[in-house]
N, C-alpha and C positions, 0 to 999 in steps of 0.2 A: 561400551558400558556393560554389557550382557558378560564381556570376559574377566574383565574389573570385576564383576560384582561374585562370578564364578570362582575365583580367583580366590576372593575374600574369604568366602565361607569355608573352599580349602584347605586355606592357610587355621582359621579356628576351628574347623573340625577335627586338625591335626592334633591340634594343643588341647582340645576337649580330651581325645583317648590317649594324649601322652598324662592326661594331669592325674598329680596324685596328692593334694592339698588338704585333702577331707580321710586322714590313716585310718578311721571308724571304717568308713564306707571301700574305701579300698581292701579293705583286709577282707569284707564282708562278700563284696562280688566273687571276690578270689576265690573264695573260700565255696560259696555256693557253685562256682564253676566246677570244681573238685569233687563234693560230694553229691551235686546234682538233685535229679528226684527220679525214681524207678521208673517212670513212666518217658523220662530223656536220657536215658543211663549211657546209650550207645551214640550219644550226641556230644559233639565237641560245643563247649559255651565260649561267647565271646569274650564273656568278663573282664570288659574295659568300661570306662566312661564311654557314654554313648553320644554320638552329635547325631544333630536333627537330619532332616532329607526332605526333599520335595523339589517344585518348580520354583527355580534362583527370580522369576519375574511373578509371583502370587499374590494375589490379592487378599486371600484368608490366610492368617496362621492360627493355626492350635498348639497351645498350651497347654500339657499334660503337668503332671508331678514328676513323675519319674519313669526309669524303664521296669518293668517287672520282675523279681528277682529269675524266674525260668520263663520269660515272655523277650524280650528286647534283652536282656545281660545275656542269654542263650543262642537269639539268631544273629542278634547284631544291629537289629534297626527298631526305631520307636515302633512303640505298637505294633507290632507284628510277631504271633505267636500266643498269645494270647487271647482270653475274653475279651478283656476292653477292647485289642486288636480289632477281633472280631466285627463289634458295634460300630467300631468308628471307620473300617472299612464297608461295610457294607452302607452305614449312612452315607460316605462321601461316595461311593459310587450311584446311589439312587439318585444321585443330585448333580450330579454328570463333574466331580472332584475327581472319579478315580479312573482306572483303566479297567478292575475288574472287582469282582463286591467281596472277595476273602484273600488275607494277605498272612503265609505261613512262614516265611523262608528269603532270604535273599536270593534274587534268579528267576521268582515265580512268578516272576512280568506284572506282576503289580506295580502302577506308579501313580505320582497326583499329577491332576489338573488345576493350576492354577490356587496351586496349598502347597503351604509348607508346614513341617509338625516338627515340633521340638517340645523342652519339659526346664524346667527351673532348676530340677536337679538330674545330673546325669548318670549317677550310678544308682543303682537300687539300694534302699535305704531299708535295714533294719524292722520289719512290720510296718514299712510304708511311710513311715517316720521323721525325717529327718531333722537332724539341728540347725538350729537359727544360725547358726557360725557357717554350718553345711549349706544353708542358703543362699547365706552372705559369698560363701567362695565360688560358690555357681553363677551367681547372679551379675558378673561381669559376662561372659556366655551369650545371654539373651539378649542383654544391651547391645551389643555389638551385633546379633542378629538382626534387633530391630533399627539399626542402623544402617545396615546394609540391605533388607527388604524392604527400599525404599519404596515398592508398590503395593505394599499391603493396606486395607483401607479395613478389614473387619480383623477383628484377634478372638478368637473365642477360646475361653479360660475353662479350662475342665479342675473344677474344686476350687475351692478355697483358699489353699495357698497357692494354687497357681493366680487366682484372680490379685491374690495380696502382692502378690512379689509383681506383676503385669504395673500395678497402680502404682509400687513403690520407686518401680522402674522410671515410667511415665508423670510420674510426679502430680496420680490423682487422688486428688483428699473430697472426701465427704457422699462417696457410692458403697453402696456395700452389697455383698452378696449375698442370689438369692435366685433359684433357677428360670431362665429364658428372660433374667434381667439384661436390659440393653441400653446402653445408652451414647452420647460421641462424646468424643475427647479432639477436640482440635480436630485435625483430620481422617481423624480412623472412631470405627465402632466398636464398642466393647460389648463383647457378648457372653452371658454365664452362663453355666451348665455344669451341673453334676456329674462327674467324674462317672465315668460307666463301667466300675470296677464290679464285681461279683458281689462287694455288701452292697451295695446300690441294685444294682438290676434285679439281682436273687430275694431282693428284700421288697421291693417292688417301688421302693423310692422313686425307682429310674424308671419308665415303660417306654416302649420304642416308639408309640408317638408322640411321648415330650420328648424325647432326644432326637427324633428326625426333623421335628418341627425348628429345632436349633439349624439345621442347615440348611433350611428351605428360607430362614430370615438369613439365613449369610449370602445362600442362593441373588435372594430377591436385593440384598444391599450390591450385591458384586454386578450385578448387571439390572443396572436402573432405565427404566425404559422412560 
């Protein structure tokens, strides 16, 4: 089962960074890989679709938006290279998800524990943006993820369209979102949280004990005493 299910996610991670469905968004990656930003000038970007990573047996996945246009389109993996990056490594390592609490670089021994992170849309999206059409071609992706992580029992959604396109996936009508909302769906938890991008945190929306406090209820779901 563990090589079946290893197997799977292979085979889709493939077709993730072959896909070029969304010309807006591909043109866009490209194009930022090229002209970069001063501060990554001497850095090669990955500027592909990006597919998720973690532990193939997890019981948590997170659900981002997307990868950052010099965050995840730069190093190559979700969340990592960035701000957000930042938050959501150092939360999952407080909480015994990760291996170590800052994630820069593929190679930098960073890895999860019993998480896996993916995003709705996989290339970085124009001012964080993307189209409904852009959604819709993505959102075969996750289904197929949440298919194949069959041990996953919490999902936690970072924003709004991740929580939307989670529910349109799973086919839930009548929750809506709204931060350290939680609720079950058949057999798994659904959990909400505000994206911990730089308008959020910088702005004070987001403070690190609501958002840790998000992992300590994933914590406490994944291992029920």
């Amino acid at each position: 089962m563990r090589l079946k299910k290893s197997h799977s996610l292979k085979t889709i991670n493939k077709k993730i960074i072959k896909c070029k469905k969304c010309p807006r968004l591909n043109s866009y990656i490209k194009e930022i890989s090229k002209t970069k930003v001063k501060r990554f000038k001497d850095q090669k970007y990955w500027g592909k679709p990006l597919p998720g990573f973690g532990d193939i047996n997890a019981k948590i996945l997170i659900v981002g938006l997307a990868p950052a246009a010099h965050g995840g389109n730069r190093t190559g993996r979700m969340f990592t290279g960035d701000s957000s990056g930042d938050w959501i490594a150092k939360a999952l390592y407080q909480n015994g998800f990760a291996t170590q609490p800052t994630s820069t670089h593929i190679g930098d021994g960073f890895s999860l524990i019993d998480t896996y992170i993916t995003a709705v849309i996989r290339c970085a999206p124009p001012q964080n943006k993307p189209l409904n059409s852009e959604l819709e071609n993505c959102s075969a992706f996750l289904k197929k993820e949440l298919l194949i992580l069959e041990n996953v029992k919490i999902i936690i959604c970072l924003g709004r369209i991740a929580f939307t396109s989670v529910c349109r996936i799973l086919a839930i009508k009548g929750q809506k979102f709204s931060h350290g909302h939680m609720f079950k769906h058949e057999t798994r938890f659904i959990i909400c949280s505000y994206h911990p991008s730089r308008q959020n945190t910088n702005t004070g929306r987001l403070v690190w004990n609501q958002w840790n406090l998000i992992f300590k209820k994933a914590k406490k779901l994944s291992n029920p005493k």
